[in-house]
C-alpha positions in Angstrom: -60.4 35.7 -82.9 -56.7 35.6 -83.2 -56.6 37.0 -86.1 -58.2 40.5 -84.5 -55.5 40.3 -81.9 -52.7 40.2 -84.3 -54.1 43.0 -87.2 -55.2 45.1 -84.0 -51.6 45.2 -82.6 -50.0 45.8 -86.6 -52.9 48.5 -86.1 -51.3 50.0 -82.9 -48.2 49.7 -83.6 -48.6 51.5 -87.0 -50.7 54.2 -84.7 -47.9 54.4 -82.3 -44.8 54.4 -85.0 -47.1 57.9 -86.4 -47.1 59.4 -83.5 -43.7 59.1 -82.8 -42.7 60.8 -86.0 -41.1 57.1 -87.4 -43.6 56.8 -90.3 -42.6 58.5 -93.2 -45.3 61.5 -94.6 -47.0 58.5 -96.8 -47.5 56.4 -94.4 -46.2 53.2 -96.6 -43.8 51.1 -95.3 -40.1 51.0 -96.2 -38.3 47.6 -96.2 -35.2 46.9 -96.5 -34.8 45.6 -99.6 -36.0 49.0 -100.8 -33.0 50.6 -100.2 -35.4 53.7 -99.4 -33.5 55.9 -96.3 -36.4 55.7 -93.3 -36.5 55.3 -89.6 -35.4 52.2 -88.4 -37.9 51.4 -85.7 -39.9 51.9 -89.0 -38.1 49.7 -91.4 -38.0 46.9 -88.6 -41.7 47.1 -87.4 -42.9 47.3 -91.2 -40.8 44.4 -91.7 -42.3 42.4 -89.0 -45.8 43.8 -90.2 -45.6 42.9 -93.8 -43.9 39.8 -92.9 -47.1 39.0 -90.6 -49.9 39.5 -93.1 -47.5 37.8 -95.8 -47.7 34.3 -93.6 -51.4 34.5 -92.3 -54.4 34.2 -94.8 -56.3 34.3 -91.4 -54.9 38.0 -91.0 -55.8 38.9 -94.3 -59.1 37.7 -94.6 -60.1 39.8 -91.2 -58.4 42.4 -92.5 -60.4 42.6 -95.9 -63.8 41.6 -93.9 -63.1 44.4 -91.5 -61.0 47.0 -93.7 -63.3 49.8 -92.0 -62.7 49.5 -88.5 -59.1 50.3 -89.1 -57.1 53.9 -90.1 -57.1 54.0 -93.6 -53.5 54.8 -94.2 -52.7 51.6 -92.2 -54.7 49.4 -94.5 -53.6 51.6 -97.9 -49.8 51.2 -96.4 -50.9 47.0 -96.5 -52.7 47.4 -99.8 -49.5 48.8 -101.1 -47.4 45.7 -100.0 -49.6 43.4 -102.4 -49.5 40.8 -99.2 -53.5 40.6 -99.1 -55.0 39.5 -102.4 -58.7 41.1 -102.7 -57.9 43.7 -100.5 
């Protein structure tokens, strides 16, 4: 159940970074070691995103299971980030 919680809020905030014009055309996320010029609220929040799925098998596994129910850019933009093996 947690594990909703948390890939529903990455899913928000992803929504909400979009809407607010942070997240570049591609919709991937930037890091910092990419040394790729984005927005910051968009470098920090895809930090802490990446970060999250990186630590939590439980995160990945719901998001693999439930891939569907979520904006497809926001899981392709995961997908890109290699931090959820069989996604």
């Amino acid at each position: 159940m947690f594990a909703a919680y948390m890939v529903d809020f990455y899913q928000y905030l992803y929504a909400q970074l979009e809407y607010l014009g942070a997240a570049p055309e591609s919709g991937e996320f930037v890091l910092r070691t990419d040394r790729t010029p984005a927005d910051e609220n968009w470098i920090t929040w895809g930090e802490t995103i990446v970060s999250g799925f990186k630590s939590s098998t439980m995160a990945c596994d719901h998001l693999i299971k439930n891939a569907d129910a979520y904006e497809k850019k926001f899981v392709r933009a995961v997908d890109k980030r290699n931090v959820c093996p069989g996604l």
